[in-house]
C-alpha positions as CSV (number, residue, x, y, z in Angstrom):
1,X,0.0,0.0,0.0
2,X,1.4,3.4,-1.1
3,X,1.0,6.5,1.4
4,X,1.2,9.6,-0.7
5,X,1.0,13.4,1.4
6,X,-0.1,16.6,-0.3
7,X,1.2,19.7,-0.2
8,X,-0.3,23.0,-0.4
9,X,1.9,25.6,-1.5
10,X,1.5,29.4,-0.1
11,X,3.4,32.0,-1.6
12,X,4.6,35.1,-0.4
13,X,5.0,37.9,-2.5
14,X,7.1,41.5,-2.1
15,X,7.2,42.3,-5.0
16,X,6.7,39.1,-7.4
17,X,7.7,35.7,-7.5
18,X,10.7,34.8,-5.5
19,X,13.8,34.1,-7.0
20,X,15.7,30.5,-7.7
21,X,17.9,31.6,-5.1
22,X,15.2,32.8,-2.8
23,X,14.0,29.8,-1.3
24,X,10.5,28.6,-1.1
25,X,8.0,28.1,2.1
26,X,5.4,25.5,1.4
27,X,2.2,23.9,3.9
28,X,2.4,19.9,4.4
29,X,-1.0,18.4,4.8
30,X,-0.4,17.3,8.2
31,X,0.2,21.4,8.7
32,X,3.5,21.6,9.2
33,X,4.9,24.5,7.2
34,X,8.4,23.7,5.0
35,X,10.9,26.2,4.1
36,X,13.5,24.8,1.5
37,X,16.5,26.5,0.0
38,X,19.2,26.0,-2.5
39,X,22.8,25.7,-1.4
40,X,26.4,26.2,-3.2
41,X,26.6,23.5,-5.8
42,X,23.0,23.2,-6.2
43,X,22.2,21.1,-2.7
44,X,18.6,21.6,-1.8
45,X,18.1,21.9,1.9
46,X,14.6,21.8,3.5
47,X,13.6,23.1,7.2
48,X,10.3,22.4,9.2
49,X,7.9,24.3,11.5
50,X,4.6,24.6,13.3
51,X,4.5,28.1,11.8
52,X,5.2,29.8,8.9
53,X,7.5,32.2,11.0
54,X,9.1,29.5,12.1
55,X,10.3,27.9,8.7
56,X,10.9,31.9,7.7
57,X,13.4,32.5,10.7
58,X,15.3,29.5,9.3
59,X,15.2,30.6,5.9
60,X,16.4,33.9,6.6
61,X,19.0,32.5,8.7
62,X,20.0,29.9,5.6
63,X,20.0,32.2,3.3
64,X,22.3,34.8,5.2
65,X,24.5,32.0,6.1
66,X,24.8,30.8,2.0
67,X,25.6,34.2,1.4
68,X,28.5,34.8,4.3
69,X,30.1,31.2,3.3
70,X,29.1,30.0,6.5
71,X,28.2,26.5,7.5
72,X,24.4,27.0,6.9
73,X,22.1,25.4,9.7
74,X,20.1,22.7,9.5
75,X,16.9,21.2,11.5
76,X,18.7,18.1,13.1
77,X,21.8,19.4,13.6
78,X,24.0,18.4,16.4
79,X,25.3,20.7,19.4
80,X,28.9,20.4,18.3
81,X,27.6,21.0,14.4
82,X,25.8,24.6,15.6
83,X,28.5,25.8,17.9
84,X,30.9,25.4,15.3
85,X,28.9,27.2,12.9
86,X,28.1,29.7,16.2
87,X,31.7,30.0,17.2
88,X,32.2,31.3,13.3
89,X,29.7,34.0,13.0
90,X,31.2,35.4,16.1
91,X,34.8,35.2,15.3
92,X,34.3,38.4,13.6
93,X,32.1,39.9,16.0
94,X,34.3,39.8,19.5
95,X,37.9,40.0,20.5
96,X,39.9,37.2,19.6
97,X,41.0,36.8,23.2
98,X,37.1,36.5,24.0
99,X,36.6,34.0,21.2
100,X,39.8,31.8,21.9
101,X,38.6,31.5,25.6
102,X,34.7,30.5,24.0
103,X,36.1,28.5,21.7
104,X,38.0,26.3,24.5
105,X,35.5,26.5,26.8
106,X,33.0,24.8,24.6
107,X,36.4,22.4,23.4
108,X,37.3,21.0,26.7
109,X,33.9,21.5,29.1
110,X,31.4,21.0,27.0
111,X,31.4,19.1,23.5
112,X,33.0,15.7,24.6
113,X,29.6,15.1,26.6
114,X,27.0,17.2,24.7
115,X,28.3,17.7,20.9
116,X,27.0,14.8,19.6
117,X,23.5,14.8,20.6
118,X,20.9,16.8,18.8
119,X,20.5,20.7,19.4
120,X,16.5,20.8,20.2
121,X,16.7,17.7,21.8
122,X,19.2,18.7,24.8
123,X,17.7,18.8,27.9
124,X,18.0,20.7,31.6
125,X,19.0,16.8,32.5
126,X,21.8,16.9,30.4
127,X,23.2,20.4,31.4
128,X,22.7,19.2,35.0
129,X,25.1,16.0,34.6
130,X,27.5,18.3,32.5
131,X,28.0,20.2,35.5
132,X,28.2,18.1,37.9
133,X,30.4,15.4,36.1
134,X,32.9,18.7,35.4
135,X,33.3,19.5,39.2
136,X,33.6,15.8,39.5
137,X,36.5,15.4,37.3
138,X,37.9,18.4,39.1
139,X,37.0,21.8,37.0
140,X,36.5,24.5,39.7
141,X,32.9,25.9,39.9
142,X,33.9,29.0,38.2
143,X,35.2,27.9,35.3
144,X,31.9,25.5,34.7
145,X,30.1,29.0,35.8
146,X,31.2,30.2,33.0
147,X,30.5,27.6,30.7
148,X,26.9,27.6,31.3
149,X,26.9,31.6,31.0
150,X,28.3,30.8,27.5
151,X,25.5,28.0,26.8
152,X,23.0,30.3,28.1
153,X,24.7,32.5,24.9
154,X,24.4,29.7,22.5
155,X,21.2,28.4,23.1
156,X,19.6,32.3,22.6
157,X,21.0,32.9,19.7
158,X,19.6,29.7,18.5
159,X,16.6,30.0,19.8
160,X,16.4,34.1,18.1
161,X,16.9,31.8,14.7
162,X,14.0,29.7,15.5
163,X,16.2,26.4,16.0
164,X,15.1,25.4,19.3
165,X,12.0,26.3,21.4
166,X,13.1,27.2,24.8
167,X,16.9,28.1,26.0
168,X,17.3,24.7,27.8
169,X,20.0,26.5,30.2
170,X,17.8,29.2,31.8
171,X,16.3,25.8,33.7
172,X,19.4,24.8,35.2
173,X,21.3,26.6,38.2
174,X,24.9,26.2,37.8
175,X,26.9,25.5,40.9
176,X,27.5,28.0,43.1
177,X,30.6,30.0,42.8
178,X,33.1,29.3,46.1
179,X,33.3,32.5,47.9
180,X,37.1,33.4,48.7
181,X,38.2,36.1,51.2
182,X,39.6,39.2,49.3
183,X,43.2,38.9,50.0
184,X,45.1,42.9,50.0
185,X,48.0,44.4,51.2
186,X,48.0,47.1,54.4
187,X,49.3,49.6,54.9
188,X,52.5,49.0,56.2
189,X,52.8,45.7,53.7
190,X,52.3,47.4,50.9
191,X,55.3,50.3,52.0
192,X,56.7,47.0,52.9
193,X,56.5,46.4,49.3
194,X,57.3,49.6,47.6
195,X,60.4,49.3,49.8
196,X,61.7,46.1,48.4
197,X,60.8,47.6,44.6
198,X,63.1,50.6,45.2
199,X,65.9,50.3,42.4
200,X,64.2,47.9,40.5
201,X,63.7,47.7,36.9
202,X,60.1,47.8,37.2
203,X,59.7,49.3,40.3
204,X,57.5,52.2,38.8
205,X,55.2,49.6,37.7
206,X,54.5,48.6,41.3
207,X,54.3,51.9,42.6
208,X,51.4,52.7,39.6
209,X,49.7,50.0,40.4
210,X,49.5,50.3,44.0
211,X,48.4,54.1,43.2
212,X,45.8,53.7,40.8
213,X,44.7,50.1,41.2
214,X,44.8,49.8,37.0
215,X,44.4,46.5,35.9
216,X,47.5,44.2,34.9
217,X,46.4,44.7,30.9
218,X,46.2,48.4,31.0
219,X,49.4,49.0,32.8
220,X,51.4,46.5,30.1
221,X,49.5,48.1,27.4
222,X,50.1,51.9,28.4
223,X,52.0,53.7,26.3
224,X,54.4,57.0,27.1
225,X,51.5,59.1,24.6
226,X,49.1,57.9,27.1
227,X,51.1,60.0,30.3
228,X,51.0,63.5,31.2
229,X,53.4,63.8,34.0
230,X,53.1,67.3,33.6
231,X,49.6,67.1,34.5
232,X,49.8,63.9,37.0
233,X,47.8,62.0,34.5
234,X,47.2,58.4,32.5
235,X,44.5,58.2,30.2
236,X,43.5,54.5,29.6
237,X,43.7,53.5,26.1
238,X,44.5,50.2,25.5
239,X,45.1,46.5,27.0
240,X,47.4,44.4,25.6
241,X,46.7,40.4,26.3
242,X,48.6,37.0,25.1
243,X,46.5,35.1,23.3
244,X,47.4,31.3,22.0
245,X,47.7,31.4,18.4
246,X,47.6,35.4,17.8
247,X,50.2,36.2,20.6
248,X,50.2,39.9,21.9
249,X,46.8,41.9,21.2
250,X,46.4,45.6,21.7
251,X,42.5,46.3,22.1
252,X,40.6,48.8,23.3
253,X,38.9,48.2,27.1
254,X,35.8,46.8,27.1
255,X,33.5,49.2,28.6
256,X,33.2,53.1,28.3
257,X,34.0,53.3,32.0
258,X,36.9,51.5,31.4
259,X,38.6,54.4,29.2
260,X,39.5,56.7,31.7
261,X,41.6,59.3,32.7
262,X,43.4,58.1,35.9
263,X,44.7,61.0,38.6
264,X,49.0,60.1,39.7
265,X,50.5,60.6,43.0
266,X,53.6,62.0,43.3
267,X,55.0,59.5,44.3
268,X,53.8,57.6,40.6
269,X,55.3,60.8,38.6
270,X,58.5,60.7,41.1
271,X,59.1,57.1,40.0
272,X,58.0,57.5,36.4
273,X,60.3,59.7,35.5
274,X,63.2,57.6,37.0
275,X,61.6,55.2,34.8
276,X,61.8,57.2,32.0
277,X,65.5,58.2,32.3
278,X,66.2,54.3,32.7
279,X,64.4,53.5,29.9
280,X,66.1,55.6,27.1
281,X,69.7,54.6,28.7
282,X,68.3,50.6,28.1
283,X,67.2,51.5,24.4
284,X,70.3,53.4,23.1
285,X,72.3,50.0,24.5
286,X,69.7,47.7,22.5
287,X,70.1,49.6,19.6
288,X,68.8,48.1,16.7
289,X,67.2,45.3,18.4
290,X,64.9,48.0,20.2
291,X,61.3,47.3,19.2
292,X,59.9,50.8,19.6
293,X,56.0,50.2,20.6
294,X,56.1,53.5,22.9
295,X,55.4,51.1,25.7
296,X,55.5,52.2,29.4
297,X,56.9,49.0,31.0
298,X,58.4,46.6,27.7
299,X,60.7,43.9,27.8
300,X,64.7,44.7,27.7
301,X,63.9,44.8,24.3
302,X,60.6,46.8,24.0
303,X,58.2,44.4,23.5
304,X,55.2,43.5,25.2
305,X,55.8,41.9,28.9
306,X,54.2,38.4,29.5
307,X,51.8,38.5,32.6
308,X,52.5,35.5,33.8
309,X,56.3,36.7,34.0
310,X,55.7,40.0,35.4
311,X,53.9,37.7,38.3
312,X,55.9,35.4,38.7
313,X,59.8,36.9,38.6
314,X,58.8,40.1,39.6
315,X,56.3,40.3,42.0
316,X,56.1,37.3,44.0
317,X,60.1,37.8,44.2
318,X,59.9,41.0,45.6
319,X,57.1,39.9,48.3
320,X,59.6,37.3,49.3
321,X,61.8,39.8,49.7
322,X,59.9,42.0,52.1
323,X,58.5,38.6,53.8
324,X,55.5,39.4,52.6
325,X,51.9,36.6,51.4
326,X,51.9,35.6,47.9
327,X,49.0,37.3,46.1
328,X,48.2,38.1,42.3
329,X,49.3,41.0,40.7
330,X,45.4,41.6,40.6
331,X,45.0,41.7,44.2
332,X,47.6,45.2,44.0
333,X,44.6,46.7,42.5
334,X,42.2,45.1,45.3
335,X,45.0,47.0,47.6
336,X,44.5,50.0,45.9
337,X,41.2,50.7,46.5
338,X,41.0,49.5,49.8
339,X,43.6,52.3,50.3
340,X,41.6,54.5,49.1
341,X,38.6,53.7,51.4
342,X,40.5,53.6,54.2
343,X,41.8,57.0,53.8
344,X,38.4,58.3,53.4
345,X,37.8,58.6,49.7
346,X,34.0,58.0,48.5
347,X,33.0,55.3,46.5
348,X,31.9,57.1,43.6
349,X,35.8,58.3,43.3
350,X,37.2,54.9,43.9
351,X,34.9,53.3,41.3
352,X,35.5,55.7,38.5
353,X,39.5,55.0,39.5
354,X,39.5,51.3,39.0
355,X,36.7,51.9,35.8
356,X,33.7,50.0,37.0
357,X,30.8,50.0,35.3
358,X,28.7,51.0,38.2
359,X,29.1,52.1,41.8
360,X,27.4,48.9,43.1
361,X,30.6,46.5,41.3
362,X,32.5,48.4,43.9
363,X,30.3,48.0,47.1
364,X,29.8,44.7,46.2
365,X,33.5,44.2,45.7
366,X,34.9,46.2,49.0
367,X,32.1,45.7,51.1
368,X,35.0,43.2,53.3
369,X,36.2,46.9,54.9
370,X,39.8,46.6,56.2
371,X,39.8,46.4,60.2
372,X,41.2,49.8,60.6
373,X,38.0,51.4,58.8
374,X,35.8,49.0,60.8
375,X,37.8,50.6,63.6
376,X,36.7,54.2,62.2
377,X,33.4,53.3,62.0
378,X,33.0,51.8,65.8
379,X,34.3,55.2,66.7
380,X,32.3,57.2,64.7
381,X,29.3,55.6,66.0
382,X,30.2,56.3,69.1
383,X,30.7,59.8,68.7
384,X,27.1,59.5,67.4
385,X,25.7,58.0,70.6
386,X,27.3,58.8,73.2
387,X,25.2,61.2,75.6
């Protein structure tokens, strides 16, 4: 016995018939609506919906896709199939240190467990045995944090296109992220530190950021055009980052906030103009081999400095040094603005200093208080209530 189905074909017109190239939506008999399209070399591809706006969201999508070169998305495509064909559209669209950390996010967390099942059929079971097999195996919460904010990404955008129904992650909590004590310097460590610095190479990058609490990126990536020490002034211009497979990237900082003009101590200027001196002595003896990238702190030989060196032949040597903890080079900037607070500076100044978005990233950051402003505070009250 032979089963045929109709068709009904509905047609859409802007202005006349659609094109070869166009594509073509069609109504099944069993009311499904079909959207099929011609590919490069003449491959016909054919998506299905409950709606006519649904098979038109994937047409669009196709067609956009055919015309970009891009892997064009199909109805029963795999996870690992669309976030390859994801992580493409967006190479183009973000900062290649962004996309290199997406890209291996979604390499190593994610697609050994979930690439090969089916996109629309992933469920808030399988996210929840993704995370919990990563912190298993080890993976800190963060880092699987971070994964499902980027498969919360993934699954929108698909969605937007009309590929799946629901974003499968907004049903899954991910696991809570550890709470760790802010670690900072004092006071007296951190002239503890400055002392150790004195007559070092890169002692003026210590003493910046102790000053201004800028982050590791936009200290490597200032350059002299950037410094006014005239006017006790940085403005914030760039970051410079390693990435695997570019190496060094200059880009802009992400947020508006984080382009900023930054006020100097005089104890900053004092030591970058020692800096300065030292500098043009180390190039004329490089000579030729001087890469000139108008960097603030460069290598010996004026390129970029590595991060990871700066943290761990610099810093951690000089805390050693003044018999000091071992903390990250970010934790200067955490240092900073505590500092700051301490020595009674509002909030408002010390988050438009470190280039928060908003206020409440720095209450929620520094709400720890150091013990001597706890100590201010018990005594202010007091002067408050005391009859």
């Amino acid at each position: 016995m032979t089963t045929t189905t109709a068709t009904t074909t509905t047609t859409t017109r802007r202005s006349g018939r659609r094109g070869n190239h166009e594509g073509s939506i069609t109504q099944l008999a069993d009311g499904r609506w079909q959207a099929r399209v011609t590919l490069e070399g003449g491959q016909r591809k054919a998506f299905y919906g409950k709606t006519r706006q649904e098979v038109q969201q994937k047409l669009t999508a196709a067609l956009r896709d055919r015309d970009r070169g891009l892997p064009t998305i199909c109805e029963k495509q795999t996870l690992g199939q669309y976030a390859a064909h994801w992580l493409d559209v967006k190479r183009n669209e973000i900062k290649a240190s962004t996309w290199t950390r997406y890209e291996a996010l979604l390499r190593v967390h994610v697609l050994p467990a979930l690439g090969k099942l089916a996109l629309e059929k992933i469920t808030p079971q399988h996210l929840q045995r993704l995370y919990l097999g990563r912190i298993a195996s080890g993976t800190s919460p963060s880092t699987v944090r971070r994964a499902h904010a980027l498969l919360h990404h993934v699954f929108s955008d698909a969605m937007r296109l009309g590929l799946v129904g629901r974003n499968v992650s907004e049903l899954v909590d991910p696991p809570r992220a550890p709470w760790h004590e802010m670690a900072f310097l004092t006071r007296e460590q951190a002239r503890a530190l400055l002392s150790a610095a004195t007559g070092h190479r890169l002692e003026a990058l210590i003493v910046v950021a102790l000053s201004t609490g800028m982050r590791q990126g936009e200290l490597l990536g200032l350059r002299w055009r950037d410094v006014d020490l005239d006017a006790r002034k940085v403005v914030v211009q760039q970051t410079v980052k390693y990435v695997s497979g570019h190496g060094y990237l200059f880009t802009e900082p992400k947020t508006k906030e984080s382009r900023r003009s930054v006020r100097l101590s005089t104890l900053a200027v004092e030591a970058l103009r020692r800096h300065r001196a030292q500098q043009l002595k180390d190039r004329l003896g490089v000579g030729p081999a001087w890469e000139d990238l108008d960097l603030v702190f460069p290598s010996k030989l004026g390129t970029p400095l590595d991060g990871g060196h700066v943290l761990r032949r610099v810093l951690h040597p000089l805390l050693r040094q003044a018999g000091l903890p071992i903390i990250r080079f970010h934790d200067l900037r955490h240092t900073a603005a505590t500092l700051a607070l301490a020595q009674g500076r509002n909030i408002k100044e010390v988050s438009e200093m470190l280039g928060h978005a908003d206020v409440s990233t720095t209450l929620a950051l520094y709400v720890h208080v150091s013990p001597d402003m706890q100590g201010q505070l018990a005594d202010a009250m007091d002067a408050a209530l005391r009859c």
